[in-house]
C-alpha positions, 0 to 999 in steps of 0.5 A: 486495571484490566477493565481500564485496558479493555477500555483503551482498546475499545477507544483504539479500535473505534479510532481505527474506523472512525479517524477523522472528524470532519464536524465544523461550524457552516455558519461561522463568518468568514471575511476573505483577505484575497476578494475581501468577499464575505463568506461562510464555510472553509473556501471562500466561494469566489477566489477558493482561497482557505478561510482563517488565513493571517499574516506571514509568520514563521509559522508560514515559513515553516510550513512552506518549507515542509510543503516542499517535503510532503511534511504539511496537511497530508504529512508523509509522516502521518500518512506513515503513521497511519498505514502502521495503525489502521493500514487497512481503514487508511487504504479504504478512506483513500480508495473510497475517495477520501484522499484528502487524508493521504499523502500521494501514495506513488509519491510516498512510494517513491519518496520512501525509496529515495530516503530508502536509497540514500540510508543505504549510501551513508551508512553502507546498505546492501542496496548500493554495496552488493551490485555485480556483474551477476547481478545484472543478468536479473534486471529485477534483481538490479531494480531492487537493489538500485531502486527499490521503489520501483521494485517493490511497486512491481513486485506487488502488482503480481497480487493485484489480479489474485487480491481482484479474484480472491476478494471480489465478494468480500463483505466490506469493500466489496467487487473492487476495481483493478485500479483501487487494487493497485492503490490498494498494493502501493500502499503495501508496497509502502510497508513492504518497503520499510519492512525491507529496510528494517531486515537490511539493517536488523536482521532478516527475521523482519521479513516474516513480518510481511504476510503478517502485514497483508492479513492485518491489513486485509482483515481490516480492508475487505471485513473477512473472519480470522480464518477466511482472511487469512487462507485468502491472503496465502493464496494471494501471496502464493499466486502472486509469487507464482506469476513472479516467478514465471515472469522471471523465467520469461526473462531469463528464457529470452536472455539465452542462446538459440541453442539453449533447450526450452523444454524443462524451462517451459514445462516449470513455467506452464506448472507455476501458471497453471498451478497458480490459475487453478488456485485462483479458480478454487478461490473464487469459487469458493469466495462466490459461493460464500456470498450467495449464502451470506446474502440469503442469510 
């Protein structure tokens, strides 16, 4: 029993690096329908149209149908399903330029928000029940209760430059680019979200779930140990809430009067920008002189 386990989970965790099989036949005929051009290969090489297509069936109708909800090939679904199992291999096939196998991922944000939105207008949610005029003195408050895709979108974007810092010399994935950060964090965005929704309509113990997620996540995306992981991801975490923090102070500095004093404000706002600098200078010191040793080693 034990070995049958043991077993199991071997065949998972080689699932989660090598998820897909791309082995087809290159030599296999193929009789285009389209430019009646025979051909070999998956596209016909004249009009690009997909080889083995037949004739309309319902089959067709069904997944014309679930086209129109990112329910065909790269399933919104399955790219969910995905990001649960294997979500740091998954954001690495994707960043490394295997997006065949993902849905759009600001579409799968979006799209997650909008069903996010629409479960709280049928069964009562926070999201559209809790908005007053207090609330709409935060901008990012209101964001979040009335599009939480968005807000969820901005959120993790605060740790786009510590993940760039932070993660720069990490064994797998290594010097990633701020653009493949921000993929990197729509993705976790994605299960920010739905862990949002989960502690809406559970229990708010579900947000413990979300640095569990990103040192998952991490672990598998840039290859770090168990204990190098996981103070990476804190600081990346207590930088990003840092410089969220100050983007907030900035907002509701603005939204003051003339005669409001500045001075308490300011010196927070210096400590939470400096502190949260100076940490990522450690860090990277750190991380630098990690990767030194590891490649003389």
């Amino acid at each position: 029993m034990a070995m049958n386990i043991k077993l199991q989970y071997k065949r998972f965790k080689e699932w989660q690096r090598h998820a897909f099989d791309w082995s087809f036949d290159e030599n296999e005929p193929h009789h285009c329908v389209n430019c009646d051009n025979d051909f070999v290969g998956n596209y016909c090489p004249y009009c690009s149209q997909k080889a083995g297509l037949k004739k309309v069936s319902w089959k067709s109708v069904r997944q014309s149908i679930a086209e129109v909800w990112g329910m065909h090939n790269r399933s919104l679904l399955y790219s969910l399903w995905q990001l649960i199992w294997r979500p740091g291999y998954f954001i690495s096939d994707y960043i490394n330029g295997r997006r065949q196998v993902s849905f759009p991922p600001v579409k799968m944000l979006m799209l997650m928000a909008l069903v996010s939105v629409l479960v709280d207008c049928i069964f009562g949610g926070h999201h559209m029940n809790s908005i007053n005029s207090q609330d709409l003195i935060d901008p990012l408050s209101t964001m979040e209760q009335v599009s939480p895709g968005w807000f969820w979108l901005i959120l993790t974007c605060f740790f786009l430059v510590p993940t760039w810092i932070l993660f720069r010399y990490a064994p797998r994935n290594t010097k990633p680019s701020l653009p493949q950060c921000f993929f990197i964090h729509v993705f976790m965005g994605v299960e920010m979200l739905i862990i949002d929704d989960l502690a809406d309509f559970f229990t708010p113990y579900f947000y413990i779930l979300l640095p569990l997620c990103f040192f998952y996540a991490y672990r598998q995306l840039f290859g770090y140990g168990v204990w190098p992981n996981f103070w990476r991801v804190m600081l990346v975490q207590l930088c990003g809430i840092c410089f969220f923090f100050a983007t907030l102070m900035i907002i509701d500095m603005s939204m003051h009067t003339p005669e409001h004093s500045y001075v308490f404000d300011v010196v927070t706002l210096a400590l939470f920008v400096i502190g949260a600098i100076v940490t990522l200078t450690i860090g990277w010191v750190i991380s630098f002189h990690t990767f030194k040793k590891r490649v003389k080693e």
